[in-house]
C-alpha positions as CSV (number, residue, x, y, z in Angstrom):
1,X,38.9,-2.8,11.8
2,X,36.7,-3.4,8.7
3,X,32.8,-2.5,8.9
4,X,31.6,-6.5,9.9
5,X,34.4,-6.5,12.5
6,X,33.1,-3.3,14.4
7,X,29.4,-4.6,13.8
8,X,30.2,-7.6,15.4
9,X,32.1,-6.1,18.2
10,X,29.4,-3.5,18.9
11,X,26.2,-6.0,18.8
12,X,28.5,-7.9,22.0
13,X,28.0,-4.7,23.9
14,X,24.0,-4.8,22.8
15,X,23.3,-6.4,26.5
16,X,25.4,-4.0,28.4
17,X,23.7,-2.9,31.4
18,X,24.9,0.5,31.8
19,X,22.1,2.7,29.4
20,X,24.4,5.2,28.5
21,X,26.7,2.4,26.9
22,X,23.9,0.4,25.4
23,X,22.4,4.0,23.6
24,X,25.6,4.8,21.9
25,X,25.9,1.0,20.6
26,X,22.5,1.4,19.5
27,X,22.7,4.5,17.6
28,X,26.3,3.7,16.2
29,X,24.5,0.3,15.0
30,X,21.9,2.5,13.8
31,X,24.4,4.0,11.1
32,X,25.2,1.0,9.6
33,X,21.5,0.8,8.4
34,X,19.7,-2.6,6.8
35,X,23.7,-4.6,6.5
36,X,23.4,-4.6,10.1
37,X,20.3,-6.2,10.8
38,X,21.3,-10.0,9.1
39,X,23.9,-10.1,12.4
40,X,21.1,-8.8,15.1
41,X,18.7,-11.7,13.6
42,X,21.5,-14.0,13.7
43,X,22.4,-13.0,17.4
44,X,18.4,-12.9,18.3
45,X,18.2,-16.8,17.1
46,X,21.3,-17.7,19.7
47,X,20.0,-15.5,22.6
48,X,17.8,-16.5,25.9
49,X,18.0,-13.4,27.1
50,X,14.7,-12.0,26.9
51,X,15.8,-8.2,27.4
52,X,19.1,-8.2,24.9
53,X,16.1,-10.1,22.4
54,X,13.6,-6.9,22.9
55,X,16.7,-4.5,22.2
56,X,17.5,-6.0,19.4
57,X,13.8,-6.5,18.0
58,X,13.6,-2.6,18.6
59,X,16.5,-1.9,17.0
60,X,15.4,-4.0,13.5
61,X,12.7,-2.6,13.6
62,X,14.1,1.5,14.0
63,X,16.1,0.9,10.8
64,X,13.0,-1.3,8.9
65,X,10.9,2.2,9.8
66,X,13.9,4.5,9.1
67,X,14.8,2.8,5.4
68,X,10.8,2.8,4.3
69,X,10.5,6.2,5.1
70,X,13.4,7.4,2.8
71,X,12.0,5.0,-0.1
72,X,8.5,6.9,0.6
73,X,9.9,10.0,0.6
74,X,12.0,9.4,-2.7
75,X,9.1,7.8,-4.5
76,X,7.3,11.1,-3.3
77,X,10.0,13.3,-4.3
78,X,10.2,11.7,-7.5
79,X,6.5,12.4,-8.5
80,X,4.7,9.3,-7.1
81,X,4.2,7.9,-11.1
82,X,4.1,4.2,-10.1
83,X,0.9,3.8,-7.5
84,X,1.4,0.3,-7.3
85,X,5.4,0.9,-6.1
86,X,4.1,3.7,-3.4
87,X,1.8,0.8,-1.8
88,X,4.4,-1.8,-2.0
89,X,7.0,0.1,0.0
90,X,3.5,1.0,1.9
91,X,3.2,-2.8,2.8
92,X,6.7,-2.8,4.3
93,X,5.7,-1.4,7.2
94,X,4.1,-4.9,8.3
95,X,6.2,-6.5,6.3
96,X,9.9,-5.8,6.1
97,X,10.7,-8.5,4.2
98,X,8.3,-8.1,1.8
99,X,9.5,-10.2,-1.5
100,X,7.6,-7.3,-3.8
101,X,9.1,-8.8,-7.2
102,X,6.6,-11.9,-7.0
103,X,3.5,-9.8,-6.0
104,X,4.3,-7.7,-9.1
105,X,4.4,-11.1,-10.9
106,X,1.1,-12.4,-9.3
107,X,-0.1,-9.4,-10.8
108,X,1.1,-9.4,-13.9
109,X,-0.3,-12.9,-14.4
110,X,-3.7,-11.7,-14.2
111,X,-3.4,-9.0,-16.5
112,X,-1.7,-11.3,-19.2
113,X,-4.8,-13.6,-18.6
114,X,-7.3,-10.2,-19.1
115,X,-4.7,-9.5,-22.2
116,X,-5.5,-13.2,-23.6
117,X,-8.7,-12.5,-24.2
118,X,-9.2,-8.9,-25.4
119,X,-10.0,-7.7,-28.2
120,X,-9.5,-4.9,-30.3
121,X,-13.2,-4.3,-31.2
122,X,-14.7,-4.7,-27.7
123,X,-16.2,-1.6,-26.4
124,X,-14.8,0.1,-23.0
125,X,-17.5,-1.5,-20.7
126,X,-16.9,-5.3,-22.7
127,X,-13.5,-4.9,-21.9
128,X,-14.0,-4.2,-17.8
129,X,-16.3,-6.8,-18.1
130,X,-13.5,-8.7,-19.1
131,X,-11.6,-8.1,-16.9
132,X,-14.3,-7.9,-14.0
133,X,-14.8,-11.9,-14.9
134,X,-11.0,-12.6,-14.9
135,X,-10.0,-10.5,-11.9
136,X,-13.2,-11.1,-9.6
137,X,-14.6,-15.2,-10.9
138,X,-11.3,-17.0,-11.9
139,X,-8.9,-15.5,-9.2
140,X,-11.5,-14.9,-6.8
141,X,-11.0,-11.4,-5.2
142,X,-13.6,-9.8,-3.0
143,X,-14.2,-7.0,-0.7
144,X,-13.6,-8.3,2.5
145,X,-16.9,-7.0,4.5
146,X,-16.4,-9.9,7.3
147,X,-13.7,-7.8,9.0
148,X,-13.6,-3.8,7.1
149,X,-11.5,-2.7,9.7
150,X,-8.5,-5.4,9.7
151,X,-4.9,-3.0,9.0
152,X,-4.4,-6.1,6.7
153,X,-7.0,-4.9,4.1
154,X,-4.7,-1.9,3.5
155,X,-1.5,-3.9,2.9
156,X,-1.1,-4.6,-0.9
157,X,1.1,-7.8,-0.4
158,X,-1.4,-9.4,1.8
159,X,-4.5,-8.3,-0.2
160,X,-3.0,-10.0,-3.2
161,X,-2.1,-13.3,-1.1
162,X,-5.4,-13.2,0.5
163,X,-7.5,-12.1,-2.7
164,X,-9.8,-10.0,0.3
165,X,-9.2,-6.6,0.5
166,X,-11.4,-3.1,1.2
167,X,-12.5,-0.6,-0.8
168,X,-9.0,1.1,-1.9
169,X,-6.7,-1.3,-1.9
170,X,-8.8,-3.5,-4.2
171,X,-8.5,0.1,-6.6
172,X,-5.0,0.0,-6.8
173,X,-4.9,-3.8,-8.1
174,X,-7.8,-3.3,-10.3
175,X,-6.2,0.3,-11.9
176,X,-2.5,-1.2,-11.7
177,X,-3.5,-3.8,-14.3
178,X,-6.1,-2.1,-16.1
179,X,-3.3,0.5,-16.8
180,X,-0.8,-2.5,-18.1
181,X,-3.7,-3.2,-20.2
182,X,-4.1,0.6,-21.6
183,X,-7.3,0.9,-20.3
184,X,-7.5,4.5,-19.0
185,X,-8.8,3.6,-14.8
186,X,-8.1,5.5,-12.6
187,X,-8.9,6.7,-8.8
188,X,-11.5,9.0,-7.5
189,X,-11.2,10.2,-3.4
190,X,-14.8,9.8,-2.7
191,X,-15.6,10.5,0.7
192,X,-16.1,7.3,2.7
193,X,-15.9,5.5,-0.2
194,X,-13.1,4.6,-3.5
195,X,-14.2,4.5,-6.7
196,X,-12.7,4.1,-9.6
197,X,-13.3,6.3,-13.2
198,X,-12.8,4.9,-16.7
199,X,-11.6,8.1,-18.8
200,X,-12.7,8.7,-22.9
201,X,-9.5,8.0,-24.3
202,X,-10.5,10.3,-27.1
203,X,-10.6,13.2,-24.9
204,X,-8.0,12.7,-21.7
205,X,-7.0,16.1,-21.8
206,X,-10.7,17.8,-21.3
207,X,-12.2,18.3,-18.5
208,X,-15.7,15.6,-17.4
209,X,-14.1,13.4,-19.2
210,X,-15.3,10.2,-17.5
211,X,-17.2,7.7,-19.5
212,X,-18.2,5.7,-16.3
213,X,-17.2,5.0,-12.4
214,X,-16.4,1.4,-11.2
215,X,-17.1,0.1,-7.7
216,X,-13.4,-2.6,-7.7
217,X,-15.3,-3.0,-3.9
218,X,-18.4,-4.5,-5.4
219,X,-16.9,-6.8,-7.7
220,X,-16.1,-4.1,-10.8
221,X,-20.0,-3.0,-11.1
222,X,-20.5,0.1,-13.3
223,X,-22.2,2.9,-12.6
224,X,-22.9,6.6,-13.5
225,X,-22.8,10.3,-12.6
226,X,-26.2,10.3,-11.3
227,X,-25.1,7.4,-9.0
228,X,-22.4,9.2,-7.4
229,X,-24.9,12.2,-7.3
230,X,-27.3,10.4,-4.9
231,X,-24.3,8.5,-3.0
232,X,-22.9,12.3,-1.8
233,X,-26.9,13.2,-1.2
234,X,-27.4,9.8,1.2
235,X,-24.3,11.4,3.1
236,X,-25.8,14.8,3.7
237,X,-22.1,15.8,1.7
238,X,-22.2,19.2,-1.3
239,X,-20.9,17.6,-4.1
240,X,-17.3,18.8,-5.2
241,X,-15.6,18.4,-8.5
242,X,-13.0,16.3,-6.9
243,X,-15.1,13.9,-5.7
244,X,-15.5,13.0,-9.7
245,X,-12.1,12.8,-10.9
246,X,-9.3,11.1,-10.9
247,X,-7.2,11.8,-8.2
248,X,-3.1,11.6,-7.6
249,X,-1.7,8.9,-6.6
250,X,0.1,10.5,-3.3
251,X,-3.6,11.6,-2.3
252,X,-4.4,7.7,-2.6
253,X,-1.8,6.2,-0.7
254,X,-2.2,9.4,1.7
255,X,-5.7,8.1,2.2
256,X,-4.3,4.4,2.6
257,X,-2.4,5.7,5.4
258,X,-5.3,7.2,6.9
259,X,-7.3,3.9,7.0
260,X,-4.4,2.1,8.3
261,X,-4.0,5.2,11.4
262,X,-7.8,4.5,12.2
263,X,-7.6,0.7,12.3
264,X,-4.6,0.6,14.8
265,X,-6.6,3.4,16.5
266,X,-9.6,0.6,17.0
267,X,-7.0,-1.9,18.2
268,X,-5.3,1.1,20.5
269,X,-1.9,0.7,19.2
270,X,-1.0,3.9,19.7
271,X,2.8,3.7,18.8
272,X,2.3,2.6,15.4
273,X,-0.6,5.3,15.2
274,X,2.4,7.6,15.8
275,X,5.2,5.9,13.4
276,X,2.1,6.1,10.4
277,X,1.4,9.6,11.2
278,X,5.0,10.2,10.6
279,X,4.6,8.6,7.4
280,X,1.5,10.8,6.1
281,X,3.9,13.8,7.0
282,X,6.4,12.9,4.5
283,X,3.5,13.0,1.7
284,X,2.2,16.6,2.6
């Protein structure tokens, strides 16, 4: 019997009502991993009964959750170089079928609109101001302070449909195309904050080497030292040196993760509160 065969002949036996049947369909199903699930939607669609419908749903959804945790853990394994990629398989989580080829081209189109209009002989704070204007006034994103606590401000793909995201997940778009655009941004694990620190490109390899911190939260404003000084003072928090340099891009989406196990937390969804917990395991 070739592999569509058996998958069809197994999802028939989906609805059987003896559990110990109906567990070793599942977790044969299970092995056939995403090639299955095209059949279980297509079964779903033609179904009225409500329970085979959950068992199905469930079962998507185990092999969703089981594929994104092997992409996190290779992009992990790998050395976590692309921070945008580690979000996008992030955003999977919500949305399985994620189409992440046209949010990378959304945001590639506003970096080539930033590239349009730079210029070699612009200073480091004329560029972000640049691309503060382009990024912030003609495509309109913002921190979304209406609802801070949404999951939805941590999902990348959403964030870029919506243009409304929080503090971190407005970083990684603002570094991502900075970065395309050489310009040396970066981000810093602030407690109860993100900011983001513009490096001396004539010294990356030295130690301080920040010219200046961005808020991407607070529409790309600039700001010093000193500022982050008093921010960590107003918090009753002893400053550390890594709350002034860039950070890795595992601890950031580590810290996405984080956001996201709180805001379900709020909403007391406790069962993806466990499946995300699972997730920040695989980055430690």
């Amino acid at each position: 019997m070739d592999a569509q065969r058996e998958i069809e002949a197994l999802v028939k036996l989906l609805d059987d009502p003896d559990e110990e049947v109906f567990q070793i369909v599942n977790e044969k199903l299970r092995t056939y991993g995403p090639e299955v699930i095209e059949t279980l939607e297509s079964v779903w669609e033609q179904s009225l009964d409500v329970k085979l419908q959950a068992r199905i749903e469930n079962l998507v959804h185990s092999i969703q959750f089981t594929s994104l945790k092997e992409d996190l853990n290779l992009w992990y394994q790998s050395g976590a170089f692309d921070l945008l990629h580690g979000a996008l398989i992030l955003s999977r989580y919500q949305y399985p079928d994620l189409n992440e080829q046209q949010i990378i081209n959304q945001i590639e189109e506003i970096k080539t609109e930033v590239w349009r209009n730079m210029l070699d002989e612009m200073s480091s704070i004329e560029k972000i101001k640049l691309l503060n204007h382009v990024f912030y006034t003609i495509f309109g994103f913002a921190g979304n302070t209406k609802n801070h606590h949404d999951p939805q401000n941590s999902f990348i793909s959403q964030v870029v449909q919506t243009k409304r995201g929080n503090q971190i997940s407005l970083a990684i778009i603002y570094s991502t195309i900075a970065q395309k655009l050489d310009l040396p941004v970066y981000g810093v694990n602030l407690p109860q904050h993100f900011i983001l620190a513009y490096l001396d490109e004539r010294n990356l390899d030295e130690n301080n080497n920040v010219l200046f911190y961005i808020n991407a939260f607070n529409k790309g404003s600039i700001f010093g030292k000193h500022d982050v000084d008093q921010f960590l003072r107003q918090l009753n928090i002893d400053a550390q040196p890594g709350f002034y340099v860039p950070c890795s891009n595992t601890e950031i989406i580590r810290r996405v993760i984080r956001n996201l196990v709180s805001a379900y937390e709020k909403l007391g969804d406790m069962e993806k509160v466990e499946e995300l917990k699972s997730l920040q395991e695989i980055l430690t």
